[in-house]
SERO-4910 file (N, C-alpha, C, O; in steps of 0.05 Angstrom, whole numbers):
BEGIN
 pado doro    nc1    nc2    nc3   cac1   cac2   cac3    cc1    cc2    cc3    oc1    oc2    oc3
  Unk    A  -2282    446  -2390  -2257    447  -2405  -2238    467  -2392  -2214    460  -2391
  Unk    A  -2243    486  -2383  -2229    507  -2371  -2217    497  -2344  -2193    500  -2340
  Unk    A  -2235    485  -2323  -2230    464  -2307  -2205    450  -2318  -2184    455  -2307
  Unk    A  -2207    433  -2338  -2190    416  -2348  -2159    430  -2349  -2139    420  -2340
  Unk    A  -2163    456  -2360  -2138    476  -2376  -2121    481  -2342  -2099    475  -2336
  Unk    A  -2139    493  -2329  -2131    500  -2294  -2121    476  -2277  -2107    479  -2257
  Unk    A  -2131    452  -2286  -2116    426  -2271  -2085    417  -2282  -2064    413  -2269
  Unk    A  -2091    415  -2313  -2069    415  -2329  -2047    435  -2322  -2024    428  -2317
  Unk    A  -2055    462  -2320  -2032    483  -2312  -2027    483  -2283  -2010    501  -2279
  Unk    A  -2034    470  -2260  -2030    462  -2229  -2016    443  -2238  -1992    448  -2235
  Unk    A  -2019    420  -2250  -1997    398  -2254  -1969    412  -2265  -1947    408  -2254
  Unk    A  -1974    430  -2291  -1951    442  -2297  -1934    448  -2278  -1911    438  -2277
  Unk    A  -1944    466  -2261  -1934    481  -2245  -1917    480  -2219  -1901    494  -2207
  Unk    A  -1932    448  -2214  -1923    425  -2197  -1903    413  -2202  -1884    409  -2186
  Unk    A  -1903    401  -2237  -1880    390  -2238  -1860    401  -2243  -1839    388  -2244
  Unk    A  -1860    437  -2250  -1839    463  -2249  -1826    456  -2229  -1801    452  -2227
  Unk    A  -1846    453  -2211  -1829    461  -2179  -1820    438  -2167  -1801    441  -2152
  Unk    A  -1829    416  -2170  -1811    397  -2163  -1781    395  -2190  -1760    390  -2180
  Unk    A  -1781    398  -2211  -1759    395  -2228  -1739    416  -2208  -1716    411  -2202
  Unk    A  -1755    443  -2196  -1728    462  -2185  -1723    452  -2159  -1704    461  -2147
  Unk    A  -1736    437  -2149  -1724    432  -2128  -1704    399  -2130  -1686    389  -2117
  Unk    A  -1721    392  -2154  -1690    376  -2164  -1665    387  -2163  -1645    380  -2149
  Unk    A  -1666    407  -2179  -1643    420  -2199  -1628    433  -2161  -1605    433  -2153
  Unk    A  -1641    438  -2155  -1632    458  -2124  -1618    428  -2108  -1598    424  -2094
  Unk    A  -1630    419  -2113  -1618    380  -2098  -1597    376  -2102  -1578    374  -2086
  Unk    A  -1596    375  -2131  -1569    366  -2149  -1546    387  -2141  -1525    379  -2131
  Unk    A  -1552    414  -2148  -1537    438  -2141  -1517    436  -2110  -1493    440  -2106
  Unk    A  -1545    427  -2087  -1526    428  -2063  -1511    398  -2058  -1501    393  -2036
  Unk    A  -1510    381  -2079  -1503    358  -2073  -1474    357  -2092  -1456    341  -2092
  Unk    A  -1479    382  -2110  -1450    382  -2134  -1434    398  -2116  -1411    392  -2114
  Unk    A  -1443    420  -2100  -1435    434  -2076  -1411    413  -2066  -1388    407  -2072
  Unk    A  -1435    404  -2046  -1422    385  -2026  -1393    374  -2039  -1369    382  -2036
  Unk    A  -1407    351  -2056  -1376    341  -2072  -1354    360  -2078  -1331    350  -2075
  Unk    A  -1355    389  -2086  -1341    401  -2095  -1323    409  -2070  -1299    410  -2071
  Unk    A  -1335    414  -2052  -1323    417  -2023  -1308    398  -2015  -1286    404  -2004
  Unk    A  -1319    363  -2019  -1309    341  -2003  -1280    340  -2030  -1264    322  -2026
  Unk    A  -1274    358  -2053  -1260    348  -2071  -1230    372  -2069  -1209    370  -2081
  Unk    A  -1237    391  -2051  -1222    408  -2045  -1214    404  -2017  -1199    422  -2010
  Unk    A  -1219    388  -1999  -1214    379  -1971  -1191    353  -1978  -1171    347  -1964
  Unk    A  -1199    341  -2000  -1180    325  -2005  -1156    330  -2023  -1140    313  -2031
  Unk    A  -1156    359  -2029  -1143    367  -2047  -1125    376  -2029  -1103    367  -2031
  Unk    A  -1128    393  -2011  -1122    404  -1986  -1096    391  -1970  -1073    399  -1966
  Unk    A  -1114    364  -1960  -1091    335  -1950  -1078    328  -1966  -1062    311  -1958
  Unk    A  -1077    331  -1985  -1056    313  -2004  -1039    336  -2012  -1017    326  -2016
  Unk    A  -1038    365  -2016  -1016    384  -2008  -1006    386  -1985   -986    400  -1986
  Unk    A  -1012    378  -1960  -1002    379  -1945   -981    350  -1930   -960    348  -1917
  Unk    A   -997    337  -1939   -977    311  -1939   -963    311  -1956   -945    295  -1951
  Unk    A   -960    326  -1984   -943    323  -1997   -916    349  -1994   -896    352  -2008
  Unk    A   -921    359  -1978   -912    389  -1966   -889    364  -1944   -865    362  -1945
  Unk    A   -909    351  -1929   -900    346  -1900   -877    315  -1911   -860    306  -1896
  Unk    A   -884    304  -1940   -866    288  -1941   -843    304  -1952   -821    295  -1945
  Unk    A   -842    321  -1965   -825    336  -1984   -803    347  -1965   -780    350  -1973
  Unk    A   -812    354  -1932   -797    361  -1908   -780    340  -1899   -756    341  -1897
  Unk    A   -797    319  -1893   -773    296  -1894   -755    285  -1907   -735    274  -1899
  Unk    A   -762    290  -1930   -746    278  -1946   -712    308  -1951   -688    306  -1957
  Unk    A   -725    326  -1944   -701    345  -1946   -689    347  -1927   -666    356  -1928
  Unk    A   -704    340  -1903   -684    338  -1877   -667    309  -1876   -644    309  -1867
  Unk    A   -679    286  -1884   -658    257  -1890   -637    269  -1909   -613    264  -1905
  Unk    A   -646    288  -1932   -622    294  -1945   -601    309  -1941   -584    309  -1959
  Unk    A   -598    323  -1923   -585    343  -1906   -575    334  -1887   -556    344  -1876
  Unk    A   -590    302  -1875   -565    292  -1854   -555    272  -1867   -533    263  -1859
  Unk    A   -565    262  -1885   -536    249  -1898   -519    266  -1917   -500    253  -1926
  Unk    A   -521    290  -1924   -504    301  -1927   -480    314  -1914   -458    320  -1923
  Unk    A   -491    316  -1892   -475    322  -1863   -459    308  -1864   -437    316  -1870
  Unk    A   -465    274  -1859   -458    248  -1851   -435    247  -1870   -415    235  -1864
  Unk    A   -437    262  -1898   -425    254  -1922   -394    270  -1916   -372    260  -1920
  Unk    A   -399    292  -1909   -386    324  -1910   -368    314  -1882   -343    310  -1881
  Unk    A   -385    310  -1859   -364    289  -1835   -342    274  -1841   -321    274  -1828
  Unk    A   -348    255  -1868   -332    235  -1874   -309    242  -1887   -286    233  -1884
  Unk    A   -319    265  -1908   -293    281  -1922   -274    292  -1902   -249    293  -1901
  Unk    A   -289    299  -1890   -275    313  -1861   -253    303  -1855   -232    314  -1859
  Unk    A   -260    271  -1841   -246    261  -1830   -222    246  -1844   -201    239  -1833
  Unk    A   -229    242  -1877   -206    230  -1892   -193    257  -1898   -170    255  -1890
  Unk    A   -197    272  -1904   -179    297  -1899   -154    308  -1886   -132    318  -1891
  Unk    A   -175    297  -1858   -153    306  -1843   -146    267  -1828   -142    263  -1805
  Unk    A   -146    255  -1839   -123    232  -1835   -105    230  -1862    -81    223  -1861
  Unk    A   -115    235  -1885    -93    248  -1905    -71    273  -1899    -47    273  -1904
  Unk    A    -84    289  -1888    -58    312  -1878    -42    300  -1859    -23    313  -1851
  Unk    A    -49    272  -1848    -35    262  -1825    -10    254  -1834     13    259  -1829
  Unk    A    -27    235  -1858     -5    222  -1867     24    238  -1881     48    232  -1879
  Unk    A     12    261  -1895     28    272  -1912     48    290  -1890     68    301  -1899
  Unk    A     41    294  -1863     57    300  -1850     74    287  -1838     92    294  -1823
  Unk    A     63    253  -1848     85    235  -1823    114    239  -1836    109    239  -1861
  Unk    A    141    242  -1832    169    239  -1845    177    215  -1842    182    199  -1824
  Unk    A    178    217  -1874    192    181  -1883    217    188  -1879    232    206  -1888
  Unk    A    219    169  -1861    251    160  -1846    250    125  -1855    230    110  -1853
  Unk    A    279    118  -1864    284     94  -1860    310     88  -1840    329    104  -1837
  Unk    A    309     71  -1831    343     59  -1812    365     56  -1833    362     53  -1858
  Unk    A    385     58  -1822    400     53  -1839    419     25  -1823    441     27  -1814
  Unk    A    404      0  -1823    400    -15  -1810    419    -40  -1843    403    -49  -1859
  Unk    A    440    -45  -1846    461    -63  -1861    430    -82  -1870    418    -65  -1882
  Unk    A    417   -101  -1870    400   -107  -1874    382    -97  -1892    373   -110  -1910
  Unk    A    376    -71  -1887    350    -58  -1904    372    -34  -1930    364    -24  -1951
  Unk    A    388    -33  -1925    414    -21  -1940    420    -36  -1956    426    -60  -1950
  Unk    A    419    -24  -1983    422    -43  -2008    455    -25  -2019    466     -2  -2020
  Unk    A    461    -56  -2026    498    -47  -2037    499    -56  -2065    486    -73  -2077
  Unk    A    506    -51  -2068    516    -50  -2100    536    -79  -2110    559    -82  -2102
  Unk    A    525    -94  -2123    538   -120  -2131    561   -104  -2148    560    -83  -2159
  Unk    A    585   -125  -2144    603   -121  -2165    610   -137  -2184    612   -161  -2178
  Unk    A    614   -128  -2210    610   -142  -2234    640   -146  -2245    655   -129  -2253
  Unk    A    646   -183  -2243    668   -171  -2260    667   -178  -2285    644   -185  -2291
  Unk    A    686   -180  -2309    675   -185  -2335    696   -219  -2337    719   -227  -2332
  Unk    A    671   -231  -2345    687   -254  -2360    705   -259  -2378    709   -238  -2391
  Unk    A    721   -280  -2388    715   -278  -2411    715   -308  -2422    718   -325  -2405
  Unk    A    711   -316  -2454    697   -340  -2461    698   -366  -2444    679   -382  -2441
  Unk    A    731   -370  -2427    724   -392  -2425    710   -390  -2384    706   -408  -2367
  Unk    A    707   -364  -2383    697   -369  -2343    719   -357  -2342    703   -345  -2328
  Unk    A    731   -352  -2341    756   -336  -2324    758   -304  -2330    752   -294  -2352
  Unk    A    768   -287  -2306    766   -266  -2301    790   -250  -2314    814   -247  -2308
  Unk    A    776   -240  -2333    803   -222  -2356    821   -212  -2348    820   -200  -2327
  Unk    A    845   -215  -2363    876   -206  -2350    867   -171  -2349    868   -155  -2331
  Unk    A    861   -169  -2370    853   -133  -2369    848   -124  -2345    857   -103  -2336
  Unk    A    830   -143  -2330    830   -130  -2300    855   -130  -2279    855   -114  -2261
  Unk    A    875   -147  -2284    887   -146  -2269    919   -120  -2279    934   -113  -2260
  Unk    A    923   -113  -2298    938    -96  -2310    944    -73  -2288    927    -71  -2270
  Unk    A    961    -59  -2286    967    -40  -2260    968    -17  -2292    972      7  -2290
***
């Protein structure tokens, strides 16, 4: 029986030590993952770093592009506001003044006008 008690406690003891070398298995394998979960954590700040660069440098040259454009209506607005409006004084483009005379009922042009 004692025999029996000393086989029984070798098995115990056996299956102690394989459960810790489970538990030690699992441990360097939650490891591992935890590592492979921070490598990927890693790339994905940095691609998101390295898109975040692009995207602020596209926005800075089209802002440029934008700030160019003001630029240039700017200064073809000061062009304009400097050109001097001149017209000819060309009988054609010279507007005269119609003269009105007054009727009266029946079409004929009132004696009143002619009075000295």
């Amino acid at each position: 029986m004692q025999e029996e008690m000393k086989k029984g406690q070798e098995e115990l003891k056996e299956g102690q030590e394989e459960l810790k070398e489970g538990q030690e298995e699992l441990k360097n394998q939650i490891q591992g993952v935890k590592g492979m979960i921070e490598e990927v954590k890693d790339k994905i700040q940095r691609k998101t770093k390295e898109v975040e660069g692009k995207v602020q440098k596209k926005i800075e040259e089209v802002e440029e592009k934008i700030q160019g454009k003001i630029g240039d209506i700017e200064k073809r607005l000061s062009e304009f506001e400097n050109i001097p409006i001149s017209f000819s004084a060309s009988p054609e483009l010279m507007y005269s003044r119609p003269t009105v005379m007054p009727l009266t009922f029946d079409g004929q042009t009132s004696s009143a006008d002619f009075k000295t």
